[in-house]
C-alpha positions as CSV (number, residue, x, y, z in Angstrom):
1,X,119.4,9.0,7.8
2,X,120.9,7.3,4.7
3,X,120.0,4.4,3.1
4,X,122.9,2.4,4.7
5,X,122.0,3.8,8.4
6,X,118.3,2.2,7.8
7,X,119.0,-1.0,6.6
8,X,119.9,-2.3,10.0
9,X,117.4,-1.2,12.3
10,X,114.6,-2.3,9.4
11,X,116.4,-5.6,9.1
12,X,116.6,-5.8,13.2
13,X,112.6,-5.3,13.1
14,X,112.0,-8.0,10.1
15,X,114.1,-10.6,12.5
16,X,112.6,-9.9,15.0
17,X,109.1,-10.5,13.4
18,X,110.4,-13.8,12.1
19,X,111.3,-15.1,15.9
20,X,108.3,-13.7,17.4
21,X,106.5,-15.7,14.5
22,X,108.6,-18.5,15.2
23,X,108.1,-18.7,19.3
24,X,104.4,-18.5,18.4
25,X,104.5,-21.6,15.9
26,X,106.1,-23.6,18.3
27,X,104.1,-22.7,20.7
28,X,100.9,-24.3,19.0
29,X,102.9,-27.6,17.6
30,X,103.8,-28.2,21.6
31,X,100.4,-27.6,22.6
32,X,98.9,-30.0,19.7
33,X,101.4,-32.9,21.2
34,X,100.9,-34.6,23.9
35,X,97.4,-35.2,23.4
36,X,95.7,-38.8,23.7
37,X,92.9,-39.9,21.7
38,X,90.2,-42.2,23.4
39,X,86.5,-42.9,22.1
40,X,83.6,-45.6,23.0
41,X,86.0,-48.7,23.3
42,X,88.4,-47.5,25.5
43,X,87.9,-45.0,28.3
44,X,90.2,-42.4,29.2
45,X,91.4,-41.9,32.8
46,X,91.7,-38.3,34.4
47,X,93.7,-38.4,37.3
48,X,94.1,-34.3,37.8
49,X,94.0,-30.5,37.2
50,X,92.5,-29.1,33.7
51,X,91.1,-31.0,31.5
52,X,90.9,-29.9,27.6
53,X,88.3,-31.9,25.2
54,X,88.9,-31.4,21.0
55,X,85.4,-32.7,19.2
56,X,86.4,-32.9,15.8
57,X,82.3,-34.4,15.4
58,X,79.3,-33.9,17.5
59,X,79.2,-36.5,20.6
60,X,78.1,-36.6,24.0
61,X,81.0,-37.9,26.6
62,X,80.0,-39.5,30.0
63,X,82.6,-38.6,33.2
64,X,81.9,-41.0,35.8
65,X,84.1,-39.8,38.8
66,X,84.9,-42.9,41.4
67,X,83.4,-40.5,43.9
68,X,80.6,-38.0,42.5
69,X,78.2,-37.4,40.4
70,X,78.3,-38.5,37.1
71,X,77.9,-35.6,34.2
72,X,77.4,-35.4,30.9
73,X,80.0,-32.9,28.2
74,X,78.7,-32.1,25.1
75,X,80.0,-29.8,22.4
76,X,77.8,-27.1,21.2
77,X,79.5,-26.7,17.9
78,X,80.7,-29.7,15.5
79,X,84.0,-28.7,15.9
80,X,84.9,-27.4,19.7
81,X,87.3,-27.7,22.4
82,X,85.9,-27.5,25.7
83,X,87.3,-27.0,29.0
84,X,86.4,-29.4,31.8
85,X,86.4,-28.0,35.1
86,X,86.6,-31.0,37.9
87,X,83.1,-31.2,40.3
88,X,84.9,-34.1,42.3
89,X,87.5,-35.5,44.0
90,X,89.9,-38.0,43.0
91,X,90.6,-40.1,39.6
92,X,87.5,-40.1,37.2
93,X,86.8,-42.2,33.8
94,X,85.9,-40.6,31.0
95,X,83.8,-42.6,27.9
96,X,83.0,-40.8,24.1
97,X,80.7,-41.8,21.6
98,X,83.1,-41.2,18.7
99,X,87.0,-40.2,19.1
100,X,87.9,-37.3,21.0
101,X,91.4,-36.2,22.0
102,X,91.6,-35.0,25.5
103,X,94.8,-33.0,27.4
104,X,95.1,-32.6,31.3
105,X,97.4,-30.9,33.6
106,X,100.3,-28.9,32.1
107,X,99.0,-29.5,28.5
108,X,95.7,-28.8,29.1
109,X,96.6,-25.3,30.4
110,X,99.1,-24.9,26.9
111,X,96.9,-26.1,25.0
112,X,94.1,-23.8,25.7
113,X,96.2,-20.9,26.2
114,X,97.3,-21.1,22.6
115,X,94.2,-21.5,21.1
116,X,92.3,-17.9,22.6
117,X,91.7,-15.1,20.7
118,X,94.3,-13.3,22.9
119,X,97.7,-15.3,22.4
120,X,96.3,-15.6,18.5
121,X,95.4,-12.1,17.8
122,X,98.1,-11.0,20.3
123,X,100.6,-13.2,18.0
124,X,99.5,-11.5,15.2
125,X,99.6,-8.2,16.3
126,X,103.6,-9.4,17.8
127,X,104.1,-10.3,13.8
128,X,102.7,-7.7,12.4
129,X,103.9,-4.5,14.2
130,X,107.7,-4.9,13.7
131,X,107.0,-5.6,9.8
132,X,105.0,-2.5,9.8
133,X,108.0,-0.6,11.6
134,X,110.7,-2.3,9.3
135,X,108.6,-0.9,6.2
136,X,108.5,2.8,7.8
137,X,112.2,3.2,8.5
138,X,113.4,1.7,5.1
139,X,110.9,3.4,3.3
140,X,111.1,6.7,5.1
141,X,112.4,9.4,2.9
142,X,114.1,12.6,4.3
């Protein structure tokens, strides 16, 4: 193949890096939106599905269900995310000891997604493999 011939398919791979990059940055910035941040003066309602908890300090959060039992969530780490998994039925209230930023439903789901070692090291890998290819056809000598 000539020079000419392997420009294309090693810019096709390099583009296609970028917008796999790109998907994957957007990705995050929609699951870091949509977030609300509550702490000891004002309680934050769960209503339903997932629930995602961001500790950004080490706190202890009281969930006090209208019907159930009341639970305590506490981060292991300073800095953790937990998921919540509901034990109850119905709406429940939800009280910090410092700020915390929660996610249910929908973003909850996003946001957790985005932030496993699979979708990052899969993202990675995504990024990563096409550059690799780009470099072996435009650098391949025959």
């Amino acid at each position: 193949m000539t020079g000419r011939r392997r420009l294309l398919p090693g810019c096709l791979l390099v583009l296609l890096s970028a917008v796999i990059g790109l998907a994957g940055v957007v990705a995050v910035l929609a699951a870091s939106f949509g977030g609300t941040s509550f702490g000891r003066e004002e309680p934050y309602r769960w209503d339903d599905g997932a629930l995602v908890l961001d500790f950004t300090r080490p706190t202890s959060c009281a969930v006090v269900p209208e019907a159930g039992q009341r639970r305590e969530v506490r981060p292991v780490r300073q800095r953790e995310q937990l998921e919540v998994d509901r034990w109850f039925a119905g709406p429940a209230e939800i009280t910090c000891g410092t700020t915390v930023t929660a996610w249910q439903g929908s973003g909850a789901s996003l946001r957790s997604f985005t932030s496993s070692p699979p979708f990052e090291y899969g993202l990675a890998a995504l990024v990563v493999l096409p550059l690799a290819g780009a470099v072996f056809v435009l650098v391949r000598r025959r």
